[in-house]
Each structure stands twice: as C-alpha cells, then as structure tokens.
N, C-alpha and C positions, 0 to 999 in steps of 0.2 A: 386939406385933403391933398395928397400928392399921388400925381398922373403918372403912369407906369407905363411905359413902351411908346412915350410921346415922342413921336416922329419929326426931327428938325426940320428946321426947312432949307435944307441947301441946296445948293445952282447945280444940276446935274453941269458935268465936264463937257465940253465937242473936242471928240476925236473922232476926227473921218478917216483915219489911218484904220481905227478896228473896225470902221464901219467896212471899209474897202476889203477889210481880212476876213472879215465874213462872207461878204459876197462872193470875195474870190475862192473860199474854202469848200464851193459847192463843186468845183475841178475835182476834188478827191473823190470822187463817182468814176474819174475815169483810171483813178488810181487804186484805189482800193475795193469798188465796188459798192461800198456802203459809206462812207463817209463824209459826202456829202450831205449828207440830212445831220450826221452826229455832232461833225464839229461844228458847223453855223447855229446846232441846235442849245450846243455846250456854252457858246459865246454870247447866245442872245441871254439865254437864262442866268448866266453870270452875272451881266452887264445891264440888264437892261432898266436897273433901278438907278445905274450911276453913270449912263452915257447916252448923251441929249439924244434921240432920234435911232436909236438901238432896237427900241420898243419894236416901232412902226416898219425899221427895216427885218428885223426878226422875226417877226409877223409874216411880212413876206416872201421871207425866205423859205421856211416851214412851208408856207402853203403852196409855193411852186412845186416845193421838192415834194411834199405829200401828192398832189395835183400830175405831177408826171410820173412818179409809181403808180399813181392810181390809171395813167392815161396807158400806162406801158405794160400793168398786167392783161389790161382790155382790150390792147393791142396784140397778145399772143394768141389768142385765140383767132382771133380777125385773118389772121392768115387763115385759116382755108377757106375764108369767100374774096375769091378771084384776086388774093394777094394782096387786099386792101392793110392787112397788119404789118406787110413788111415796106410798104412807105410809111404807113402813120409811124414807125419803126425809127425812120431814118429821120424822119420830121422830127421826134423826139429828139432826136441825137442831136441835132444841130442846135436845137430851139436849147436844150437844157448846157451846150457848150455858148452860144453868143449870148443869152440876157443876162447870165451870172456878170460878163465884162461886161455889156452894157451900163449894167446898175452899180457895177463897183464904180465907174468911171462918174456917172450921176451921185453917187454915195461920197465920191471927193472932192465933189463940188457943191456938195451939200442940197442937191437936189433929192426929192421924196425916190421911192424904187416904182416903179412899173413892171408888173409881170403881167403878160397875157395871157388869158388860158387856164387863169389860176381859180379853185374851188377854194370858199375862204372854210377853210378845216378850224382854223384859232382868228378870235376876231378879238 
C-alpha cells in the first residue's frame, strides 16, 4: 500500500532575520493605515510551516494587531465620557509603535515575543 501526501520530516530553518521583518512590518500602520496587520499576516502564513518559531511569533503578532483595533474602535466612542477615549487614544499609539521594536529586538535574539494587553483571537 503506498502513503499519499506523507509528510517528511525535515528541520524547519532559524532565521531571525524574517522573524525581526515581521515584527518590524507592524510600523506599516503608520504608513499606510492598514498594513500592519497584512503583511506580518502574509509572512506568518507563508512561513510558518518552514521557519522555526514563525508559528508562535505570528500568533502574536495577529493577536496584538487584532487586540488594538479592537481596543481602538472602543476607544472612539470613549471620548465623550470626560475624554477618557482620547488618552486610551494616545496609549494605543505609543503601545502599538514600542512592542513591535521591543519583540523584534527579542525576535533577534531568539527570545519568545511578549505582548501585553493582547486577546488571544488565533491560538
């Protein structure tokens, strides 16, 4: 009897170079508006069957960016009780430009990512 779509078993690769491209590819939010969720979303799904620790960073990546649209639509309304939406506003802003460098910096060093704050949407 011969096995049909039997799965080899070979050494996924370590590059922390694409790991570092993704995390850093979540800055395209202040570039284009949307692109930070697209391309880390393009690279994880790509990759993630053939680059060690892709998976697990991809995962989190998603779910930060999903996690701060979701903090930031619920953040517009929040302005009109006593302006509490236009810090949580500014909080977002800061929070989604430092952990992307954070975890790329962790990501080239082969350490796991950390995001806080994050709702796991893909697990």
């Amino acid at each position: 009897m011969e096995l049909i779509n039997q799965k080899t078993n070979t050494a996924l690769r370590t590059d922390n170079q694409l790991l570092v491209i993704a995390h850093l590819s979540q800055l395209l939010t202040y570039v284009t508006g949307f692109g930070g969720l697209i391309v880390p979303l393009f690279i994880w799904l790509t990759s993630k069957d053939s680059v060690a620790g892709m998976d697990e960073h991809g995962k989190a990546i998603v779910n930060f960016q999903l996690s701060m649209l979701l903090f930031t639509i619920l953040s517009i309304p929040a302005i009109l009780l006593f302006g509490l939406g236009i810090l949580s506003l500014i909080f977002i802003g800061i929070i989604v430009f430092i952990l992307p460098i954070v975890n790329a910096v962790k990501a080239g060093n082969g350490e796991r990512p950390s995001y806080f704050m994050t709702i796991r949407f893909v697990s």
